[in-house]
C-alpha positions in Angstrom: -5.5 -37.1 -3.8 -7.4 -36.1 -1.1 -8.7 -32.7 -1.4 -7.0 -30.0 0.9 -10.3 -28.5 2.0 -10.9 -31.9 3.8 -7.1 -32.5 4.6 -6.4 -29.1 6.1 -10.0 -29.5 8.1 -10.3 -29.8 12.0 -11.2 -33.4 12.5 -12.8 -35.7 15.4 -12.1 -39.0 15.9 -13.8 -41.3 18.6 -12.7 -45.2 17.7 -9.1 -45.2 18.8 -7.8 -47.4 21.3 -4.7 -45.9 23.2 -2.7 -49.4 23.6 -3.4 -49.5 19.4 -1.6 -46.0 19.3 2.3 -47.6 20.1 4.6 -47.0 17.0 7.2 -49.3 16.5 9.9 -47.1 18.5 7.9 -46.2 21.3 7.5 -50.2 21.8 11.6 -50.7 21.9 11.2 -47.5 24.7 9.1 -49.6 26.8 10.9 -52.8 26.3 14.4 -51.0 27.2 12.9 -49.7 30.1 11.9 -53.2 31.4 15.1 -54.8 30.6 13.3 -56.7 27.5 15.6 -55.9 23.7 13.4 -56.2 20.7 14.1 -54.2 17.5 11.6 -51.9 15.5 11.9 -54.6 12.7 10.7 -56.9 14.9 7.8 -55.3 16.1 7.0 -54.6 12.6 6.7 -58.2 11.9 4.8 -58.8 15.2 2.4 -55.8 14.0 1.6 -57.8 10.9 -1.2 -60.3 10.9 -3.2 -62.6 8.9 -6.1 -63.0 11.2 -8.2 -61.0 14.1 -6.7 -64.0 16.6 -3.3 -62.7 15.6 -4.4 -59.1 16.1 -5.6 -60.1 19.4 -2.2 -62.0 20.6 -0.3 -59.1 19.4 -2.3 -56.4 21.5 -2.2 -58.5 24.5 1.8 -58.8 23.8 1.9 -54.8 23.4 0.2 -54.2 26.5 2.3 -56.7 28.6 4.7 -54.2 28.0 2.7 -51.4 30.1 3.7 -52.0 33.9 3.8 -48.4 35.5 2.3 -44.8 35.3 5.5 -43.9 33.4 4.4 -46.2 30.5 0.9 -44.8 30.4 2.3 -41.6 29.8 4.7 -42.2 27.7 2.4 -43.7 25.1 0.0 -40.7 26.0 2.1 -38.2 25.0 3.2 -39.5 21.5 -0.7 -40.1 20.8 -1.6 -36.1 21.5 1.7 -35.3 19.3 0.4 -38.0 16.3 -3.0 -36.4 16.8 -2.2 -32.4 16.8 -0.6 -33.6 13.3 -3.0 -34.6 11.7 -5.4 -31.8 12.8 -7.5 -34.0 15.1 -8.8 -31.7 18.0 -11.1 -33.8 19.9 -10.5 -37.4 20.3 -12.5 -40.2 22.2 -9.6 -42.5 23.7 -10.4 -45.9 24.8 -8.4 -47.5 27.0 -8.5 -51.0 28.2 -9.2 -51.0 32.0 -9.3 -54.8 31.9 -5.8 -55.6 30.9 -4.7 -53.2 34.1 -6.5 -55.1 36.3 -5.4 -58.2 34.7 -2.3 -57.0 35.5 -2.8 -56.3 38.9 -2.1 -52.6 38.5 -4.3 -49.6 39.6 -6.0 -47.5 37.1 -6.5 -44.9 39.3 -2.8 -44.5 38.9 -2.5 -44.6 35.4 -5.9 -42.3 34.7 -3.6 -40.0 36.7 -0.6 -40.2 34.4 -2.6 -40.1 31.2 -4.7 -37.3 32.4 -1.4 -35.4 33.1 0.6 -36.1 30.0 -2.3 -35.1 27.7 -3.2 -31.7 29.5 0.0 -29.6 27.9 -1.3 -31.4 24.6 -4.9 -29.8 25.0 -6.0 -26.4 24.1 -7.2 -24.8 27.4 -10.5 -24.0 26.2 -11.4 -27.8 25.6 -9.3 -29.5 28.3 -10.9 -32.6 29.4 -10.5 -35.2 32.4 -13.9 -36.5 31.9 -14.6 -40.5 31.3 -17.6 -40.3 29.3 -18.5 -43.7 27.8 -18.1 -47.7 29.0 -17.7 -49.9 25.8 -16.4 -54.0 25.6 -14.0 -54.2 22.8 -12.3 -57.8 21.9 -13.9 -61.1 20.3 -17.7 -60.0 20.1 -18.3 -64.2 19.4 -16.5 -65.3 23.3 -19.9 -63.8 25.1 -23.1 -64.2 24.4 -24.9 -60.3 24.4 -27.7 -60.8 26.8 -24.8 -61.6 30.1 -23.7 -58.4 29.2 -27.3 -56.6 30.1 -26.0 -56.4 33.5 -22.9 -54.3 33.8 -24.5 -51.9 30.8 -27.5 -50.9 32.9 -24.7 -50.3 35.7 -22.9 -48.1 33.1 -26.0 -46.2 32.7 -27.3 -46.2 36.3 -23.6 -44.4 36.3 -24.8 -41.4 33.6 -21.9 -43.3 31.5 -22.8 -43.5 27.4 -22.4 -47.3 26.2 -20.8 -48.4 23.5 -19.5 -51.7 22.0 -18.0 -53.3 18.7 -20.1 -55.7 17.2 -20.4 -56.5 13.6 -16.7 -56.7 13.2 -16.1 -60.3 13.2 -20.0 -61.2 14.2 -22.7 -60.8 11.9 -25.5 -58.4 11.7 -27.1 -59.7 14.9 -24.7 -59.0 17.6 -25.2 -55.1 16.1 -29.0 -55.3 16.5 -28.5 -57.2 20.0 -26.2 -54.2 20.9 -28.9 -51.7 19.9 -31.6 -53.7 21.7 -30.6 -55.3 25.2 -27.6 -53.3 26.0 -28.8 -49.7 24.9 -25.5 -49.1 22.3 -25.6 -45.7 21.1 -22.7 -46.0 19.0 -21.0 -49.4 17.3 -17.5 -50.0 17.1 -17.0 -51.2 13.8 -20.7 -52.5 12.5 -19.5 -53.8 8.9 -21.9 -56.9 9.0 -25.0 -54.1 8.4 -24.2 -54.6 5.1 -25.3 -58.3 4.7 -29.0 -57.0 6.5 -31.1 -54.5 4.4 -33.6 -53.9 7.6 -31.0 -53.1 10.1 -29.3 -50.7 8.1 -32.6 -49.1 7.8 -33.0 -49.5 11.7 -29.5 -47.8 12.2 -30.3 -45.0 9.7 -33.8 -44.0 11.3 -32.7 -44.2 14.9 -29.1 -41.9 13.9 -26.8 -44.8 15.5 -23.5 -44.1 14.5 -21.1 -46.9 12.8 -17.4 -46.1 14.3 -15.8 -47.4 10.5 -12.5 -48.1 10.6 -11.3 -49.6 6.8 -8.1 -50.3 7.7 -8.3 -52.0 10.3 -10.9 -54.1 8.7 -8.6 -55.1 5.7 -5.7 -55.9 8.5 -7.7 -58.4 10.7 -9.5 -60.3 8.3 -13.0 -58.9 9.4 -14.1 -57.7 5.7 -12.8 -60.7 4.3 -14.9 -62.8 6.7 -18.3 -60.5 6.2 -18.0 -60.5 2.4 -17.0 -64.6 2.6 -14.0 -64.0 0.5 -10.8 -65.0 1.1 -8.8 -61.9 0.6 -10.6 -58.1 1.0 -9.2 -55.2 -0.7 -10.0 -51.9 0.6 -12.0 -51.0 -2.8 -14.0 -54.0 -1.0 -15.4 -51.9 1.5 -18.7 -51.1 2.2 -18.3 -48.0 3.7 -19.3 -45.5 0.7 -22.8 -48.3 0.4 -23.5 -47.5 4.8 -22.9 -43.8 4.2 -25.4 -43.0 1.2 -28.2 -45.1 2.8 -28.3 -43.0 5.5 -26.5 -44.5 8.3 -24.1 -41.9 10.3 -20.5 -42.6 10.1 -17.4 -41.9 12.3 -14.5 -42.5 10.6 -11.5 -43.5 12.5 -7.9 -45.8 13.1 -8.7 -47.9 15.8 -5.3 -49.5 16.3 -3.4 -46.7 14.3 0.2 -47.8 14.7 -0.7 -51.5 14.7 -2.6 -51.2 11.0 -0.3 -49.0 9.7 -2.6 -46.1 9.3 -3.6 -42.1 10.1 -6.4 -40.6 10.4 -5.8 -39.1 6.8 -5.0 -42.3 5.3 -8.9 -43.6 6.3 -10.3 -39.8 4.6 -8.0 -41.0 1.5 -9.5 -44.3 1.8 -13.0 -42.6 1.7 -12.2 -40.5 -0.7 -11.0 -43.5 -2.9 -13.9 -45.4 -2.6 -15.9 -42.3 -4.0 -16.9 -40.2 -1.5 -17.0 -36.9 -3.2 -15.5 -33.7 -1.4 -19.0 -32.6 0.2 -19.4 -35.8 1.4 -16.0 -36.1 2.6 -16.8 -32.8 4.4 -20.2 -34.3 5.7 -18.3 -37.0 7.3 -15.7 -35.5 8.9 -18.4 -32.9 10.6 -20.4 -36.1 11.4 -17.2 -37.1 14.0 -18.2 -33.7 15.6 -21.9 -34.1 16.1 -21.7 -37.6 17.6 -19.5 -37.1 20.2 -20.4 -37.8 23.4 -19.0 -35.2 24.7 -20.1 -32.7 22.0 -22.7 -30.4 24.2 -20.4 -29.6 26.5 -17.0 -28.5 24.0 -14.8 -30.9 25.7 -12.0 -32.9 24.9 -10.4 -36.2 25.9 -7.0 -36.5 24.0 
């Protein structure tokens, strides 16, 4: 059991995409509100996956589902409540600009609604409407790194911190390709560090972060692929082996409704794989000092 000094603690969590956030009801909300009827069982089945390709097909599905403001702050609001539960007071949301304009909407419009549905969420003294980070989530294998170079020096020309996954479904390459030609400061995911000795020590001596998310990992197949096994358990996990060598670790859901997780449940995880409680309490303070927005006391929830 997870001990209360780390349960009951103020936590950080800065790998959690909004879209990944929909519980099952929230999804038969939106589909009722577009005219669509689909039962919670069924999105439980559709939330269910064998592969990261059906991961993928299934987040594109959710988001079809997001049309209007409305939506955006719909989902918004259930996130902050989830959250506040759990004891998470700052959170780094990413939200998926790309499908919006795939969808020919306006994000302007929907930064608006989201902005304005977390606020009563928020304590005053660390509102935040800041955007403080550009990252590129998705198949890291579709593109190579280097055509990437070009919208992350924008990002930066912009005073924007970069981010992307890499090491999820790639291998340890695409993390140090990250690191190297696009400036990463934090990696979304980074599980293939295990299979190369010299860039975990590369990660450790230079402090960049790995945004771990174990449950996600066991859900889309990624550990399963990086170990070359066909099934991955979570006592599979290399997360415990990334912390003691040094590297920083964020801990966090990514998808949290579509893995069938909480914040909590990833600190139980930890705490099952061995962490013991001052290391437990190590890593949730480790959530604090690499957020980007840190210096300044702010929040984006």
């Amino acid at each position: 059991m997870l001990p209360e000094s780390v349960a009951s603690l103020p936590k950080a969590e800065l790998h959690l995409h909004l879209e990944g956030s929909i519980q099952p009801g929230t999804v038969c909300a939106l589909t009722a509100r577009h005219g669509v009827t689909v039962t919670g069982d069924e999105v439980r089945r559709r939330y269910a996956y064998q592969n990261f390709s059906e991961f993928l097909e299934t987040f594109k599905w959710v988001t079809s589902l997001l049309r209007d403001p409305r939506d955006y702050a719909l989902i918004t609001h259930d996130l902050a409540e989830q959250l506040l539960s759990q004891r998470v007071m700052y959170a780094e949301v990413t939200i998926s600009i790309g499908v919006m304009l795939l969808r020919k909407q306006r994000p302007e419009s929907n930064f608006e609604a989201i902005l304005a549905a977390a606020e009563p969420e928020a304590a005053k003294q660390c509102a935040s409407k800041s955007i403080v980070a550009f990252g590129i989530g998705g198949d890291e294998l579709s593109v190579p790194t280097k055509e990437l170079r070009p919208v992350y020096e924008q990002a930066a020309a912009l005073g924007l911190h970069r981010l992307i996954h890499a090491g999820e479904i790639g291998g340890p390459e695409k993390i140090r390709e990250a690191v190297e030609l696009l400036g990463a400061e934090r990696i979304g995911h980074g599980i293939a560090a295990i299979n190369d000795p010299a860039l975990m020590d590369l990660l450790a001596d230079r402090r960049i972060p790995l945004e771990i998310c174990p449950q996600s990992n066991i859900r889309t197949g990624a550990l399963a692929l990086q170990l070359r096994r066909v099934v991955a358990r979570i006592e599979d996990h290399p997360l415990l082996a990334l912390f003691r060598h040094g590297i920083p670790i964020v801990l966090s859901t990514d998808d949290p409704a579509m893995f069938h997780t909480t914040l909590l449940n990833e600190y139980e995880h930890a705490h099952q794989l061995g962490m013991t409680e001052n290391e437990l309490l190590r890593l949730a303070q480790m959530s604090f000092d690499f957020a980007f927005e840190r210096k300044n006391s702010r929040t984006a929830v």
